[in-house]
N, C-alpha and C positions, 0 to 999 in steps of 0.2 A: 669504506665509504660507499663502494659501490653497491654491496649489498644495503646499507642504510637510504640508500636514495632508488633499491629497486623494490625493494621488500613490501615497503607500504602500496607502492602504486600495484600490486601485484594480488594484495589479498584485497584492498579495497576493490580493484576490477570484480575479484571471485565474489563479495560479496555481492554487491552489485547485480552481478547474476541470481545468486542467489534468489535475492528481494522481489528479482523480476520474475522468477520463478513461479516462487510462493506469492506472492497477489494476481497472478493472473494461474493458476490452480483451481477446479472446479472443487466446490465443496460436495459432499452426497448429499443427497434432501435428506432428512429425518424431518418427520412430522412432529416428533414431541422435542425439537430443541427449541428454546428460546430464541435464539439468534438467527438470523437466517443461514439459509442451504440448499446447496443447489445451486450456488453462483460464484465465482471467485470473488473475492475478497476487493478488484479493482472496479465490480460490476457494481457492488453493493456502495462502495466510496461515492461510484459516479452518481448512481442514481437511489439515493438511499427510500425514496417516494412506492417504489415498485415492491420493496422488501417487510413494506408497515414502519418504516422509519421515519424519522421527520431531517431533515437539514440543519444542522445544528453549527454552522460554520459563520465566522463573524467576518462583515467586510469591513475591511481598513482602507481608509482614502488612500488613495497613493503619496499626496505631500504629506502623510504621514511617514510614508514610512520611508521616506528623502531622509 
């Protein structure tokens, strides 16, 4: 039991880490990739305007989503 009730909380943390890891990771610039480079991956989320991206993200009312 006790391993069942430490085991999840324990890789979930690791990952966790992980995730924070890798989106704040700088990417290298290449000039011939499509995608942008040169930024981590939380720089491009925040501000997708700086990268040639556009904002593609849908706002929901809040009593929607009560």
């Amino acid at each position: 039991m006790l391993f069942q009730w430490l085991w999840p909380q324990i890789v979930q943390k690791e990952l966790d880490r992980f995730r924070d890891y890798w989106n704040s990771h700088h990417v290298r610039s290449q000039n011939s990739k499509l995608m942008p480079s040169g930024a981590s991956p939380n720089m491009v989320w925040a501000c997708p305007e700086r990268y040639g991206l556009e904002r593609a993200q849908i706002t929901i009312p809040r009593d929607a989503v009560q």
